[in-house]
N, C-alpha and C positions, 0 to 999 in steps of 0.2 A: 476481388476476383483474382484466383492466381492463372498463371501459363499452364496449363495443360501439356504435358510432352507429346510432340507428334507421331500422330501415328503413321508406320508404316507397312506397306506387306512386303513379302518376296514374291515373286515371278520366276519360274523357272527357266535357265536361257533356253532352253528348248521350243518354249511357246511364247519367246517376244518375237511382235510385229516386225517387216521390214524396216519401218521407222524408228522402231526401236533400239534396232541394232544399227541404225546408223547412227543412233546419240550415243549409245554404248563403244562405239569404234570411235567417237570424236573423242571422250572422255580418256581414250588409251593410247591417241595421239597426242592432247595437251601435254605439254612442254613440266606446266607448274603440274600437273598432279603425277608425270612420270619423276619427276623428283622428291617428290612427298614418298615414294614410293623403291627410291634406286634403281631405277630401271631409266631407258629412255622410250622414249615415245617412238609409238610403233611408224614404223613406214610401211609396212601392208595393207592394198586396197581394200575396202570394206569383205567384200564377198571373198576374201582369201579370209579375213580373220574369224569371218561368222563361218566359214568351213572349221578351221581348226578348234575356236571353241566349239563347237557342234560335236567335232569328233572326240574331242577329250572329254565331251559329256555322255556320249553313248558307249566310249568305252569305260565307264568310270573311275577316268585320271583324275577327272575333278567333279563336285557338285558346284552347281554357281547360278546365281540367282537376279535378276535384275529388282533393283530395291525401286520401290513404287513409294509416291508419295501419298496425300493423303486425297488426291485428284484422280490418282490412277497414274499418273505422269513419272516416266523413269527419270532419277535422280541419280543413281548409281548401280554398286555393283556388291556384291557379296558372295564367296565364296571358300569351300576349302578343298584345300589342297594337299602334293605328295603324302597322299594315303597309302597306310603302313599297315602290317604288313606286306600288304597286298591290297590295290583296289579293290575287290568283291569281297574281301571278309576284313577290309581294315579295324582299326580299332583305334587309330591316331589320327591325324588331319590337323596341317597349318591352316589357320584364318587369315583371309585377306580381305579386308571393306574399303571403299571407295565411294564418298559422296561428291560426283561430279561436276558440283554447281558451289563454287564458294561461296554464293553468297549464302545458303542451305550450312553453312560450315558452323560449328562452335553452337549447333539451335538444338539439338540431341538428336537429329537423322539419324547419324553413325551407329549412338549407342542404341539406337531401337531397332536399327541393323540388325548389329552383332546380335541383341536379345533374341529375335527372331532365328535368325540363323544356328544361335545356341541349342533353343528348342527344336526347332528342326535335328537338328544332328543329334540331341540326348535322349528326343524322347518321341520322335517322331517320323524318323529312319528307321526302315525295315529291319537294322540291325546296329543300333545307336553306337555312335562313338562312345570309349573310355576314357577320352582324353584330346585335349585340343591347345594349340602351343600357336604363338604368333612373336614376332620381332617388329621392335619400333624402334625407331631413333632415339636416343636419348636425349633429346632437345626437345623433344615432341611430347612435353607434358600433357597435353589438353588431350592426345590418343590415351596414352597411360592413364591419365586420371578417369577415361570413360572405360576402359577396358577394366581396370579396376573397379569402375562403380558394378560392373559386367559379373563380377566374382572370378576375375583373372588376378593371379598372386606374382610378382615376380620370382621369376628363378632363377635370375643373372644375368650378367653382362659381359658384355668381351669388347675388345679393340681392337677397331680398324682404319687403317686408312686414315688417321686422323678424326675418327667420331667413334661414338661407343654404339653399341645397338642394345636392347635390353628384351628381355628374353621374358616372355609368360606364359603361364598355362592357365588351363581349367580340366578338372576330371569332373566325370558324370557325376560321382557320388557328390562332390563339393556342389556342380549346380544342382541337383535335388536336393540338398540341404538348404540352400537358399530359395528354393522355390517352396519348400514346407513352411522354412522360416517366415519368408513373404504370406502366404497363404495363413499361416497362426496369427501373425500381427494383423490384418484385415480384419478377422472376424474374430477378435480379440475385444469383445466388449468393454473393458477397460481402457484398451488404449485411447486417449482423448485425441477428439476430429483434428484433422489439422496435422497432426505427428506422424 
């Protein structure tokens, strides 16, 4: 019997529960995933933060998603961001994911995230993105190597600070080539079980 990758859905923050958003505001105070992240952990009480995400979501600064596990139970967070040209007719958007619960870390949460949220934005937005760009640490192979399994390519790297960050994208046309691809290999009668 093999693992199975879990499943997960998106939630939109709009319509997570009050408890919801208070696992979600915990998740952006911890310490260890504001550094996973360069950022520091928030000091705003809960009901200031579920305002301001609130309002960057009805102005559309950002799409952001609370990621649901296979219970229903919020684990994390997904979303993209500084949308280019312009919020309402963008065509670019940074990705950012967050899987809340280490011990959820390194099980494929993340990359069933990102999958989801890819679809979402290529092919499932009223006006799909053309392109999607995200930065990771360069130490943080286990991001890169999911974001790559993702059909994210890198595009470079620069130096800061004493650490590198590494830069990737994905354009719509590349993931609809790997979703035909996937889609031809499935129902590819040749290809034997198991591959």
């Amino acid at each position: 019997m093999t693992d199975l990758p879990p499943h997960v859905s998106l939630k939109a923050l709009l319509d997570l529960t009050p408890a919801e958003w208070r696992t979600l505001h915990s998740f952006f105070r911890s310490r260890e995933l504001a550094d996973w992240n360069d950022a520091k952990p928030i000091r705003m009480p809960e009901w200031l933060f579920r305002r301001v995400m609130q309002d960057e979501e009805r102005t559309g600064e950002r799409h952001g998603f609370g990621v649901m596990d296979e219970q229903g139970r919020l684990i994390g967070s997904a979303e993209l961001y500084d949308l280019r040209p312009h919020p309402l007719t963008a065509t670019v958007a940074t990705l950012g994911v967050m899987i809340g619960l280490p011990e959820l870390w390194g099980r494929g949460y993340g990359r069933q995230a990102v999958q989801a949220l890819l679809r979402w934005a290529f092919q499932e937005r009223d006006f799909p993105l053309s392109r999607i760009r995200l930065t990771t640490f360069g130490h943080n192979r286990r991001a890169q190597r999911a974001f790559l399994a993702c059909g994210f390519r890198e595009v470079g790297r620069s130096e800061r600070q004493g650490r590198t960050d590494v830069h990737m994208e994905l354009t719509r046309s590349e993931w609809l080539a790997l979703q035909a691809d996937a889609l031809q290999g499935s129902s590819d009668p040749s290809t034997p079980e198991g591959e």
